[in-house]
N, C-alpha and C positions, 0 to 999 in steps of 0.2 A: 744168603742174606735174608734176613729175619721181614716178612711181610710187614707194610706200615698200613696201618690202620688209619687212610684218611676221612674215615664215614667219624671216628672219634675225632680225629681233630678240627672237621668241620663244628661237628657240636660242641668242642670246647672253644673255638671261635666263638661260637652262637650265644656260650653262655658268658664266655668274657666278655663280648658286647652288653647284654642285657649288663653285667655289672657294672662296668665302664658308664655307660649313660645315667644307670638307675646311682649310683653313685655320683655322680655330677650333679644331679638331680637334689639329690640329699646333702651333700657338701657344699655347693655352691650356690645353687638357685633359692630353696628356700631358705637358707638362712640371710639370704641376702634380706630377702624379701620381708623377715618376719625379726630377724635379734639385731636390737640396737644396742650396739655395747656401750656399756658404761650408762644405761637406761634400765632397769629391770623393770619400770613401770610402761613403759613403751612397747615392750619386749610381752609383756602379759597382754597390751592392751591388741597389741598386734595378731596374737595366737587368737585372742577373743572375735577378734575382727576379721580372720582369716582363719577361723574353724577348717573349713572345707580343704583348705590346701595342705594345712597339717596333721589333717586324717590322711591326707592325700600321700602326703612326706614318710606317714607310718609305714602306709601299706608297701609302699614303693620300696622301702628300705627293706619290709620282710622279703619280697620279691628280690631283691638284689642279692639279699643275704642268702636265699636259696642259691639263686644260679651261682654265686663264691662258692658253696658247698658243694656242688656237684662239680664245680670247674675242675679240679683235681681228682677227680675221680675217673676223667675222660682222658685227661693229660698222662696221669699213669698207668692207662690202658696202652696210650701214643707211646710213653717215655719210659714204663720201667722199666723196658729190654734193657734198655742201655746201664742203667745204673738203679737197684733197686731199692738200695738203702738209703739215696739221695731221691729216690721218686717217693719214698714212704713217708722220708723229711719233710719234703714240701707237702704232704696231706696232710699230715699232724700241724704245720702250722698255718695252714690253711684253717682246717679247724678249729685250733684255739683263740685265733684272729674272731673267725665269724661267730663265734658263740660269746665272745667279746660283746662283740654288735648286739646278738640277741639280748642279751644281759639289758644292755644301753636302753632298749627299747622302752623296760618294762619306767626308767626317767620318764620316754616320752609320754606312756599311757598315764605313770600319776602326775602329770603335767598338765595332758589335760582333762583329765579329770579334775586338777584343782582350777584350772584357768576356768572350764567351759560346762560340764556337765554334773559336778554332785553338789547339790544344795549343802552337803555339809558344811564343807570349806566358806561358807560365805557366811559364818558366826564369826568365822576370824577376822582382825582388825586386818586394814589396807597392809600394814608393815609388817604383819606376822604373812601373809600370806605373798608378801615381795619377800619377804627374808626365806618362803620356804620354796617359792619359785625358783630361785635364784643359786639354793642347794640344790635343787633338781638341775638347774642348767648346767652348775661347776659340775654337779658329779657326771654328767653327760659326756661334757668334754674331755674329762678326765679318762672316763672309758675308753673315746672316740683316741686319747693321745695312747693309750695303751697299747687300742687294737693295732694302731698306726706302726707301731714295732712290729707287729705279726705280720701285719700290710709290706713290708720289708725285708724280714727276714723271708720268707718263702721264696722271693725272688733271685736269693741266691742259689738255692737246690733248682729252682725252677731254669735259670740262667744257665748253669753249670749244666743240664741235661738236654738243653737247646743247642749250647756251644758243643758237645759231645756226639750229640745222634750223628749228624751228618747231614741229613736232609732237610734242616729247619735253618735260615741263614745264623752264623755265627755272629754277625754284628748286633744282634738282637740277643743273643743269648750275652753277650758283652754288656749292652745295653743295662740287661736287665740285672747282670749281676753287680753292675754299677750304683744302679736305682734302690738295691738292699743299703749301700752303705751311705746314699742320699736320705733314706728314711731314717738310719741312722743315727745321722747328724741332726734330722728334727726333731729326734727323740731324746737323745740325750746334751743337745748344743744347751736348750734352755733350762735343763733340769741344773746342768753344771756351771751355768752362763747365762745366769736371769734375766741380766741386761741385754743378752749379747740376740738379736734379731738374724735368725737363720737365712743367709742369702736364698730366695727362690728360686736359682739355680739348679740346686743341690735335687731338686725332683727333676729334673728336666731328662737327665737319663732313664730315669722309672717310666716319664709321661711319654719318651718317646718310644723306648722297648716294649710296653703294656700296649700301645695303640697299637705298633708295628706288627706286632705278634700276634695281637687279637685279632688284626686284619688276614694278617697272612694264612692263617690257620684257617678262616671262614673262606677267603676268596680262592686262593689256592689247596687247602684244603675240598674245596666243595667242587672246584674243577677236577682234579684227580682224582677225590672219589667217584664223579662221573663215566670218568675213564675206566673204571677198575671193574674188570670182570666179575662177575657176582658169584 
């Protein structure tokens, strides 16, 4: 039997946590805190008013986006035995996911730029510079729904090679290959079905396999590689 590498799956633990939070982080908290939909002038006024958190939001997100990029690097150290050309899968679209996100970034930097720091942008009138806010936000989201496909598909290869090793519980590699066709459905429910509002459900497999897995790899990985003769 082929030696498992739990000193890697501790650290892909470690870095799918930093992802997991740092992405919480940037999906849920700030934007609570800062986009008023259906306001773009509230929405501008709020970035202005909360500089610090959305520098804050930038760098947090580089940082996320890093440890997503190496996350698969450690995993197919753990996982290519088993399957090599479904552990290469999940790299590739690991990557094209987060280079996705990088792209996005470069929205938030002329964001704010126009909101808070270049004297240029303040020749323009209030509605040219709500109307070109407002492009930077849509093309944001629009990245953020792209990447969200990549954020899904990976967790099929990734699934499939959990449910296969042996040593990684199966209900989580279940889970997660679930959680691909949840992302799915929010990728393409609204493109095909404008009206139609994607039950919240439909992530609940991804949120629970991503957590499960992310734990299990850090907690139990880091125990057994304790154990493991050097």
């Amino acid at each position: 039997m082929e030696k498992i590498d739990w000193k890697a799956a501790t650290i892909a633990g470690a870095l799918y946590l930093v992802a997991v939070v740092t992405g919480m982080f940037n999906l849920i908290y700030v934007p609570g805190q800062i986009i008023v939909h259906g306001d773009i002038a509230a929405t501008i006024g709020n970035i202005a008013r909360l500089e610090t958190l959305y520098r804050i939001d930038i760098a947090v997100a580089a940082v996320g986006g890093i440890a997503f990029l190496l996350l698969p690097l450690f995993l197919y150290k753990l996982l290519g035995g088993v399957d090599k050309t479904a552990a290469a899968v999940m790299v590739v679209l690991v990557v094209v996911g987060v280079s996705i996100g990088f792209v996005d970034m470069t929205n938030q930097l002329d964001l704010l730029s126009l909101v808070c720091t270049d004297p240029y942008w303040q020749l323009l009138t209030p509605d040219q510079r709500h109307a070109m806010a407002k492009a930077l936000l849509d093309s944001s989201y629009h990245h953020g729904v792209v990447a969200e496909l990549f954020w899904g598909l990976w967790l099929f290869p990734f699934g499939y090679l959990v449910f296969r090793c042996g040593f990684l519980p199966k209900v989580l590699g279940i889970l997660l290959m679930l959680g691909c066709f949840g992302y799915l459905i929010e990728f393409f429910g609204p493109i095909l079905f404008p009206h139609w509002r994607v039950p919240d459900i439909v992530i609940l497999p991804s949120a629970i396999g991503e957590i499960g897995i992310c734990l299990w790899l850090l907690i139990v990985g880091a125990r057994r590689a304790g154990q493991q003769p050097a």
